[in-house]
C-alpha atoms as one frame of an Amber mdcrd trajectory, in Angstrom:
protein
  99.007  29.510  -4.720  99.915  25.617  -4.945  98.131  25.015  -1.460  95.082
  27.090  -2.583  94.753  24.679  -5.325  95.181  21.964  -3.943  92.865  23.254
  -1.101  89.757  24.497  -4.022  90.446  20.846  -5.439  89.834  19.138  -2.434
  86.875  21.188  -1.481  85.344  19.863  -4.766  86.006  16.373  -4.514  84.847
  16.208  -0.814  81.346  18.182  -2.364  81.606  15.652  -5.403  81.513  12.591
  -3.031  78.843  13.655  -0.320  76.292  14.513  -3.550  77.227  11.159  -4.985
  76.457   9.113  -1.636  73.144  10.882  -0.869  71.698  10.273  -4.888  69.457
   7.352  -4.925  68.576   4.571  -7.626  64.912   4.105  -8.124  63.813   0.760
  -9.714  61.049   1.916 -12.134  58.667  -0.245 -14.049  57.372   1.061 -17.158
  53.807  -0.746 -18.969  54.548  -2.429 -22.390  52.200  -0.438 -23.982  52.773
   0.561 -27.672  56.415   1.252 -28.650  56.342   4.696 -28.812  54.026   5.069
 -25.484  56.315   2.547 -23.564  59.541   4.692 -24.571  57.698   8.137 -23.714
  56.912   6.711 -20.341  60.260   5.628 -19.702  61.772   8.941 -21.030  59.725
  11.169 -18.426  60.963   8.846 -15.569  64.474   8.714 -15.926  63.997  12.520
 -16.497  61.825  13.156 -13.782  64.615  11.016 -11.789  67.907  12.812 -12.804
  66.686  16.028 -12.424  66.635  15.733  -9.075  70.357  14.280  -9.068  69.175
  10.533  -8.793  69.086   7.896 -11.088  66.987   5.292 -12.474  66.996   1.618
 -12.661  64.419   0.870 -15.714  62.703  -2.166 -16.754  59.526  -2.405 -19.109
  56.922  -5.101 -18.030  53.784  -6.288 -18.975  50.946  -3.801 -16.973  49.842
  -6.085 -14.563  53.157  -7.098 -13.967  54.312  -3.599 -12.984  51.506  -2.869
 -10.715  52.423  -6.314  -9.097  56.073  -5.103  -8.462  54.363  -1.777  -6.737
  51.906  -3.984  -4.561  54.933  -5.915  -3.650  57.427  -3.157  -2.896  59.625
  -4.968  -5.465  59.950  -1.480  -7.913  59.930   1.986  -6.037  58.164   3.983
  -9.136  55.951   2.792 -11.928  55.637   5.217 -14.845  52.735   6.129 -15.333
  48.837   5.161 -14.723  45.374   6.901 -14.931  44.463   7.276 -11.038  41.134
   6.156  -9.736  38.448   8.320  -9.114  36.500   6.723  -6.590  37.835   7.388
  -2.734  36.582   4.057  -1.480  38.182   2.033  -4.090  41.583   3.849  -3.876
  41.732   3.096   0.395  41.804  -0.493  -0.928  45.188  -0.168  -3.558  48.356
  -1.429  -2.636  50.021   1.108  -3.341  49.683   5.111  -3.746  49.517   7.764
  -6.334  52.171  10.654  -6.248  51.044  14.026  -6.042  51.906  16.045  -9.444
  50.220  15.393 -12.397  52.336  14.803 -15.129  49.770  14.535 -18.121  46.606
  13.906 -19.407  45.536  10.741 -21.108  42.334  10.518 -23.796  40.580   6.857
 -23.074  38.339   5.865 -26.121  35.203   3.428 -26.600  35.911   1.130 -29.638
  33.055  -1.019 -30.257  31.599  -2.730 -33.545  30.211  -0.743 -36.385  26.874
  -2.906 -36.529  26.080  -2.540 -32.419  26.484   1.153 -31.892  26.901   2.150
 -28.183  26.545   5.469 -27.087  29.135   6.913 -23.955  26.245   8.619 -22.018
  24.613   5.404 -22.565  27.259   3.525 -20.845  27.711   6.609 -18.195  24.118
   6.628 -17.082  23.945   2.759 -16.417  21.116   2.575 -19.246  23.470  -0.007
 -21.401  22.832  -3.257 -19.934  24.042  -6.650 -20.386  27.297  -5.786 -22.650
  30.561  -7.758 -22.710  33.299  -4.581 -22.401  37.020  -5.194 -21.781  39.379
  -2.866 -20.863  43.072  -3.679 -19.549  43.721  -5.644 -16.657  44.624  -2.899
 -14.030  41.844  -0.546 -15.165  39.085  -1.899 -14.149  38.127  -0.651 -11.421
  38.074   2.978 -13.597  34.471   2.864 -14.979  31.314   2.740 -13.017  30.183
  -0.330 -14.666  30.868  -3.678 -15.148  34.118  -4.197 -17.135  35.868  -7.699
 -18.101  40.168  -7.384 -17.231  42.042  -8.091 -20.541  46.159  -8.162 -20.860
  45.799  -7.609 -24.469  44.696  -4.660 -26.131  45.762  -6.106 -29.790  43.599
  -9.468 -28.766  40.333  -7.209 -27.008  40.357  -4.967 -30.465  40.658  -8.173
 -32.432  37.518  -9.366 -30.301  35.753  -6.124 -30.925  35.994  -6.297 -34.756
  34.806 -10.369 -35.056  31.744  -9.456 -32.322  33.220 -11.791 -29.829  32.571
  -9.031 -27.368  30.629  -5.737 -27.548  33.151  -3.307 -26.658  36.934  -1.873
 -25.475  37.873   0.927 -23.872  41.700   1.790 -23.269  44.010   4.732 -23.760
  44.312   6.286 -27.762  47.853   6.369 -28.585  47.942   2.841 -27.680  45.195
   1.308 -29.307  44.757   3.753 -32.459  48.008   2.327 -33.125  47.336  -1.455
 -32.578  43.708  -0.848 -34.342  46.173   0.981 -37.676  48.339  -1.987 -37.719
  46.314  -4.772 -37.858  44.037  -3.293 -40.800  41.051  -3.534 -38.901  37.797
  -1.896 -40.331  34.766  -3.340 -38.370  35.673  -1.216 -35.199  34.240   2.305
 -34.576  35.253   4.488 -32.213  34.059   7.464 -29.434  35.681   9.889 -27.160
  35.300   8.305 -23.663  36.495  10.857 -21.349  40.318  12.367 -20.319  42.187
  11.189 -16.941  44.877  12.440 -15.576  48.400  10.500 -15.408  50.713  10.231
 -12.596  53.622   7.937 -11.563  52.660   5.394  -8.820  54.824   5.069  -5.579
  54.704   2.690  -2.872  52.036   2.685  -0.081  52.417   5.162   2.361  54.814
   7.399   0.618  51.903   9.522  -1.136  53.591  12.826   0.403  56.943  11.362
   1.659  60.307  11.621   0.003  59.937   9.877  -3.321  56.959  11.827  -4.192
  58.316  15.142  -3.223  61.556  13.802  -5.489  59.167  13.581  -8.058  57.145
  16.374  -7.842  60.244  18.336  -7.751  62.015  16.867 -10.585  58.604  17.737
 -12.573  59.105  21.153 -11.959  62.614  21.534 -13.021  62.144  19.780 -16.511
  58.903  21.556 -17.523  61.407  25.101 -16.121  64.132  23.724 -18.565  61.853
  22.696 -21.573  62.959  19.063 -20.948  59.046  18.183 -20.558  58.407  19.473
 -23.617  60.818  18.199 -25.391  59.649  14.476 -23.923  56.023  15.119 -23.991
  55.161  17.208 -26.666  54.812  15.354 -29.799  52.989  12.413 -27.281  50.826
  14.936 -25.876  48.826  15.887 -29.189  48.324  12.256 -29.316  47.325  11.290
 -26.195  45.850  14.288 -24.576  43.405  15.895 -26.910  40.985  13.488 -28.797
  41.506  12.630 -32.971  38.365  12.021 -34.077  38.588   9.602 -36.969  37.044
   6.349 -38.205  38.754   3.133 -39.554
C-alpha cells in the first residue's frame, strides 16, 4: 500500500513539474485608458492567459507606448485595440492582430455644440477642411484626414474651447473624461462599432500565441469568467448611450 503511495505521489509531482516547465509568461501591455477601461483590459488578459495554464507579466503604458513595445517585440501581447479595416494599410503594421474577437467597442464623434458635423458627412468625404483628432495609434482608422493626439482629456478640452473642430475616440473612455471635467460645450454622435482584439507580434497571426489566445477565450466565456469580466464594461462600451452634456 506504502509503495502505491508513494508511487501515485510521484506520478503527480513528475505531472506537476512537466505542466509547470511547458507554461509560459507573456509580457502584456495594457493602454492607460480610463481607470476602469485600463483595469477591464488587463482583467481579460491575465484571464485569457491563465486559462490556458500560462501566466501573465502586466504593465499599463501610455497607447503609443504599448504599440511601440509590439513593433519592437519588446511585449508579446497588448490588450486590446480596434483592428484596421483597410487590407493595404494593415500589410504595412508592425505587428499582427490575433484571430478571436473578444469584444466590440462604440467610437463616438464629439465636436462643438455651435459647428454641428454630421457622421455621413464625415463618411462621404463631403466635410472638408476640419481639424479632427483622434488618439495617436488610431489614425489610420477613418477614411479621412485625422490629426494623432496622446490625450483624450487635452483633444476634448480642445473640442469644447473651438481650438479644433472635432474628436473621435472610444465611449467609455471619453464619456468619462468629458463627465469629469464638467464640460458642456461638446456634443456628441454615434460614430460607428469596431471590433476589439489583442495584438500579437508579427508573424504569429495564426501561430502559437494566438491559438493560446483564442483558446483561452473559449474556456472563460464556457466558464462565465467573460462575463463576469466583460459584462458590466460591455453595456458601456458596446452598445451606444445616447446622451448630451
Amino acid at each position: 500500500m506504502q509503495n502505491a503511495k508513494r508511487t501515485s505521489f510521484m506520478f503527480l509531482f513528475v505531472i506537476t513539474i512537466l505542466c509547470t516547465s511547458f507554461a509560459e509568461t507573456y509580457k502584456v501591455v495594457v493602454p492607460q485608458l480610463s481607470p476602469a477601461t485600463t483595469q477591464v483590459y488587463s482583467d481579460i488578459a491575465q484571464a485569457v492567459i491563465e486559462a490556458t495554464g500560462n501566466s501573465a507579466a502586466i504593465e499599463k503604458l501610455p497607447f503609443a507606448r504599448c504599440i511601440y513595445m509590439m513593433e519592437t517585440n519588446a511585449a508579446d501581447i497588448e490588450s486590446l485595440i480596434v483592428p484596421i479595416v483597410d487590407k493595404a494599410k494593415i500589410s504595412q503594421l508592425k505587428y499582427d492582430y490575433a484571430s478571436g474577437e473578444v469584444g466590440k467597442i462604440v467610437f463616438v464623434l464629439y465636436y462643438n455644440k455651435s459647428k454641428p458635423i454630421k457622421v455621413e458627412d464625415l463618411k462621404s468625404g463631403k466635410a472638408k477642411g476640419l481639424k479632427i483628432e483622434t488618439d495617436n495609434s488610431h489614425v489610420d482608422h477613418f477614411p479621412f484626414a485625422v490629426i494623432g493626439s496622446s490625450s483624450f482629456e487635452a483633444s476634448i478640452k480642445k473640442v469644447d474651447s473651438g481650438a479644433i473642430d472635432a474628436y473621435i475616440f472610444a465611449q467609455p473612455s471619453v464619456d468619462a473624461a468629458l463627465k469629469k471635467l464638467g464640460l458642456k460645450n461638446v456634443a456628441r454622435s454615434y460614430y460607428d462599432t469596431f471590433q476589439m482584439k489583442f495584438l500579437v507580434r508579427k508573424g504569429q497571426a495564426g501561430g502559437a500565441v494566438d491559438k493560446m489566445l483564442s483558446d483561452g477565450l473559449a474556456k472563460i466565456r464556457t466558464n462565465g469568467t467573460y462575463d463576469r469580466i466583460m459584462a458590466s464594461y460591455n453595456e458601456g462600451a458596446a452598445t451606444y448611450i445616447d446622451w448630451q452634456p
